[in-house]
C-alpha positions as CSV (number, residue, x, y, z in Angstrom):
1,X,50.2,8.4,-65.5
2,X,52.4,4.8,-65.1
3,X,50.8,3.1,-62.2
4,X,53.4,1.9,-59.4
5,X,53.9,-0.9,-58.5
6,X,56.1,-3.2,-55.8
7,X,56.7,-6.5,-54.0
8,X,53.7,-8.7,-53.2
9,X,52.6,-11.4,-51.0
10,X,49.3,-13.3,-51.8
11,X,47.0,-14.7,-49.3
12,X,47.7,-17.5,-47.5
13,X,44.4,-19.2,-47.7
14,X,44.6,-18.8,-51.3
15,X,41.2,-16.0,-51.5
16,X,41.8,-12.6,-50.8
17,X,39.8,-11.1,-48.7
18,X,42.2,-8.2,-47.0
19,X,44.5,-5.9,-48.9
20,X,47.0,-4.7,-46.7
21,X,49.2,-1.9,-48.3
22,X,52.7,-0.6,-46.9
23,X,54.0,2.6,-47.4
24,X,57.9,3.0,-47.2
25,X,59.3,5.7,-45.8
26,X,62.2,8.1,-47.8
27,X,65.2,6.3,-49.7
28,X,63.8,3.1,-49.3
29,X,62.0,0.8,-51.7
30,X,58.9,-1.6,-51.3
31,X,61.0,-4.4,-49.9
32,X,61.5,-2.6,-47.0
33,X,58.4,-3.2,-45.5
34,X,57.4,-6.5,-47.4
35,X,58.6,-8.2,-44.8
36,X,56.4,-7.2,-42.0
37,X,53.2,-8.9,-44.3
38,X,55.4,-12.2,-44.0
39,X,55.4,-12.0,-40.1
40,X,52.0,-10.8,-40.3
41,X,50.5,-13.2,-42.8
42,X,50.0,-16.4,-40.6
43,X,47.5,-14.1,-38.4
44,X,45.9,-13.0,-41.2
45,X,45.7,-15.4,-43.8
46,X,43.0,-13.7,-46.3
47,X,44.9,-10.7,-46.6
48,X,47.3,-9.6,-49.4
49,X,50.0,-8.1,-49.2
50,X,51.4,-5.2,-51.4
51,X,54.5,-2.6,-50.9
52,X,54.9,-0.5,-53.8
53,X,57.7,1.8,-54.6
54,X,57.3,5.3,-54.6
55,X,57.0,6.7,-57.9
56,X,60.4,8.9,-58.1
57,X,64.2,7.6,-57.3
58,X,65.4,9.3,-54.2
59,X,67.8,12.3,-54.0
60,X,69.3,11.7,-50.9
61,X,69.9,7.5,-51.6
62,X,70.5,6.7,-54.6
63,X,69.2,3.2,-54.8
64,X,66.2,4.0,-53.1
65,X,62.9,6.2,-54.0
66,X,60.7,8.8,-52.4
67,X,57.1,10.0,-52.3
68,X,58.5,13.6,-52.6
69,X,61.5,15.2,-52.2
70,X,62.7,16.9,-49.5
71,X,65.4,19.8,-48.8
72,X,65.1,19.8,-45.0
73,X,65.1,23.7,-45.6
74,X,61.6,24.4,-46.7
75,X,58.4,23.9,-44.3
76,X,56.1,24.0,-46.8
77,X,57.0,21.3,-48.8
78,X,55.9,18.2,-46.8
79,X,52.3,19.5,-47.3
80,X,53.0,20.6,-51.2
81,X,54.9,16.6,-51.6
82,X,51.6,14.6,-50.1
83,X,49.5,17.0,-52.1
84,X,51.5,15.9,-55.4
85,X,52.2,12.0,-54.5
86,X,48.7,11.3,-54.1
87,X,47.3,10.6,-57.3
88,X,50.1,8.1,-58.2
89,X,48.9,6.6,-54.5
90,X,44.7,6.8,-55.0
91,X,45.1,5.4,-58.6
92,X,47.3,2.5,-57.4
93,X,44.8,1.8,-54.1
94,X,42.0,1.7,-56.7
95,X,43.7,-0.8,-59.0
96,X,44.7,-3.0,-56.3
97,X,41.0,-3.2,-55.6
98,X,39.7,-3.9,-58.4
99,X,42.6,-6.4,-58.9
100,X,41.4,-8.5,-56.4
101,X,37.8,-7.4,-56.6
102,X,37.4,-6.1,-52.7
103,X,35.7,-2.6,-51.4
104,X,37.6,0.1,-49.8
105,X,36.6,-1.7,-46.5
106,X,38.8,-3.9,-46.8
107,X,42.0,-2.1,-47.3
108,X,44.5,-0.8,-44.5
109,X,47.0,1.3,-45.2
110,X,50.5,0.8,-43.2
111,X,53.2,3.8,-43.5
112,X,56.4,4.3,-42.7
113,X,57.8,7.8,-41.5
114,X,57.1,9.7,-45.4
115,X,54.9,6.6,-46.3
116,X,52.5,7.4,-42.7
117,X,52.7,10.9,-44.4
118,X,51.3,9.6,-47.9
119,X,48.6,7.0,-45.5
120,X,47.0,9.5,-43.6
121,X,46.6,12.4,-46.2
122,X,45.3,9.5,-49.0
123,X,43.6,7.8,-46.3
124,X,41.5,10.7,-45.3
125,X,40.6,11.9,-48.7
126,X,39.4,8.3,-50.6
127,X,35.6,8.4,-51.6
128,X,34.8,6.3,-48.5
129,X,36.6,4.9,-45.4
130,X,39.2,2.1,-45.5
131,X,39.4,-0.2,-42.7
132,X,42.1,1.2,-41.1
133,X,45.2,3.2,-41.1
134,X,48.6,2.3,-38.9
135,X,51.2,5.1,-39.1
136,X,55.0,4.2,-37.8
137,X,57.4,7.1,-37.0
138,X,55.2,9.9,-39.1
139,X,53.3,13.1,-38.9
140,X,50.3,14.2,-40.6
141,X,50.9,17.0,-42.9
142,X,48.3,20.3,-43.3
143,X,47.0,20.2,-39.6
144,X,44.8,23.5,-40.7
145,X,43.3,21.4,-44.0
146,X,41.8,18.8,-42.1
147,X,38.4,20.3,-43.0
148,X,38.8,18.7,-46.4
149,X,38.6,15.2,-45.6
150,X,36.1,12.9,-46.9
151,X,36.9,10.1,-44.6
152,X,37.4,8.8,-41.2
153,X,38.9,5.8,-40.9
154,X,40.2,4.1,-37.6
155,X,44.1,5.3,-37.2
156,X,46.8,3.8,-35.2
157,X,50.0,5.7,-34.2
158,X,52.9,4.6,-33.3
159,X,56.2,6.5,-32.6
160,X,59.3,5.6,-30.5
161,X,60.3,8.1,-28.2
162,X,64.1,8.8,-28.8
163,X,63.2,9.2,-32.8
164,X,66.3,11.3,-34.2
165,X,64.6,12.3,-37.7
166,X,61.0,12.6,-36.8
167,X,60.6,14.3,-33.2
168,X,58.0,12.2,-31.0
169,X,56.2,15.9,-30.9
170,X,54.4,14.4,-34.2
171,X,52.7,12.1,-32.7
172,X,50.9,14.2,-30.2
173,X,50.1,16.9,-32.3
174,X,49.0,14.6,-35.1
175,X,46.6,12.6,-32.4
176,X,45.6,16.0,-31.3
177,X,44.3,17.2,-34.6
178,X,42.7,14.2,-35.6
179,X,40.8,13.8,-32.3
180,X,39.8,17.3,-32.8
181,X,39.0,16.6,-36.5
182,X,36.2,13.5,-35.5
183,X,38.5,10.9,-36.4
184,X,39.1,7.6,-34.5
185,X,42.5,7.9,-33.4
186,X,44.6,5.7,-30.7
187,X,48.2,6.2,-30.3
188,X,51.3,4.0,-29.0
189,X,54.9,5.4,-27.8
190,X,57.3,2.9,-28.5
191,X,59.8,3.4,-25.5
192,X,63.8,3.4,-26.0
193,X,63.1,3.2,-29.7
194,X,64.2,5.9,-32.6
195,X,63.5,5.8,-36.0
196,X,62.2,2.6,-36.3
197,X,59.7,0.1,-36.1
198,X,59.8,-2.9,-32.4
199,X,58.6,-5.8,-32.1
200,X,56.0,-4.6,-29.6
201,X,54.7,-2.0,-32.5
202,X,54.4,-4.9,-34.3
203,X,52.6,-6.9,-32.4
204,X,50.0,-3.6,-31.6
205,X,50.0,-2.7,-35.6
206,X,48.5,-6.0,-35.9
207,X,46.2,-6.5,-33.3
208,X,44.8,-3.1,-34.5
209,X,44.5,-4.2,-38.4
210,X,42.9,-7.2,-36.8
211,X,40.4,-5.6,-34.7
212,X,39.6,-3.9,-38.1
213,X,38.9,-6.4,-40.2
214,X,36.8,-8.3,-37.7
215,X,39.3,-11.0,-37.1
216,X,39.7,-12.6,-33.8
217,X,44.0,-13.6,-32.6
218,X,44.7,-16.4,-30.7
């Protein structure tokens, strides 16, 4: 199995302490969310920054890739595509540690719609916790397999409430289960906002990654 890969950013302090990985959502590529580590990086200045790109080109956009595909038609295959896409994800998490010699600790995960799919089921299922988990515009896949998790991580969602591809429904039911599940779970409605990622998720995606590492803003 070929190993993804994606855009980086290095730490700013020049020592990497904090690995930060995004997860992009469907049709879209790692520098989708590359970005975000930019805006983010002054505040967090040990971290690095990785987006990789899904490991198969996307069906429905042609220039961009996907986790898993997706037919719109079948309800099983969300939980059948996160099932499949892990590997590729757990064996490109465990690289990227070593890489930069860090624990699992140290690592948060950042998704985006399919990408929060791909963080929370590889989240919950690593060897040992990661520091944290923020989830934009998603929804957690095989509610009634939660028993499997090995586990429980801190986890930060946030959805906006006129979302058009995603329903804001998600969100509750995925804080629901969670909650019910033992894990740590805090949620954020993002309000006026659809598919998509504000400034004010922003600013509470990093003030939770923060909080996680042990790092003190402002």
């Amino acid at each position: 199995m070929s190993l993804i890969d994606g855009p980086r950013l290095p730490a700013l302090s020049g020592k990497a302490r904090q690995l930060v990985v995004f997860l992009h959502g469907y049709g879209a590529d790692g520098n989708d969310l590359i970005g975000i580590g930019k805006q983010w990086a002054q505040f967090l200045p040990d971290a690095v920054f990785v987006s990789p790109n899904a490991p198969e080109p996307c069906a429905g956009a042609p220039m961009g890739r996907q986790w898993f595909g997706l037919t719109f038609r079948d309800p099983g295959e969300r939980w059948r595509g996160v099932v499949q896409a892990r590997p590729a994800l757990d064996a490109f998490l465990d690289a990227e540690l070593t890489r930069h010699g860090l624990a699992e600790s140290q690592m948060a995960l950042v998704g985006f719609s399919q990408g929060t799919m791909m963080a929370l089921h590889a989240g919950l299922r690593r060897k040992s916790p990661c520091a944290a988990i923020v989830g934009y515009s998603g929804a957690l896949e095989g509610v009634e397999h939660l028993s499997e998790v090995t586990a429980k991580p801190p986890i930060l969602l946030i959805h906006g409430d006129q979302d058009e591809v995603i329903p804001v429904q998600a969100l509750f039911q995925a804080g629901q289960a969670l909650g019910a599940a033992g894990i740590p779970v805090e949620w954020h409605m993002s309000q006026g906002i659809g598919h998509g990622i504000d400034g004010e998720g922003l600013m509470h995606g990093l003030t939770f990654l923060a909080t996680a590492f042990g790092i003190r803003l402002g």
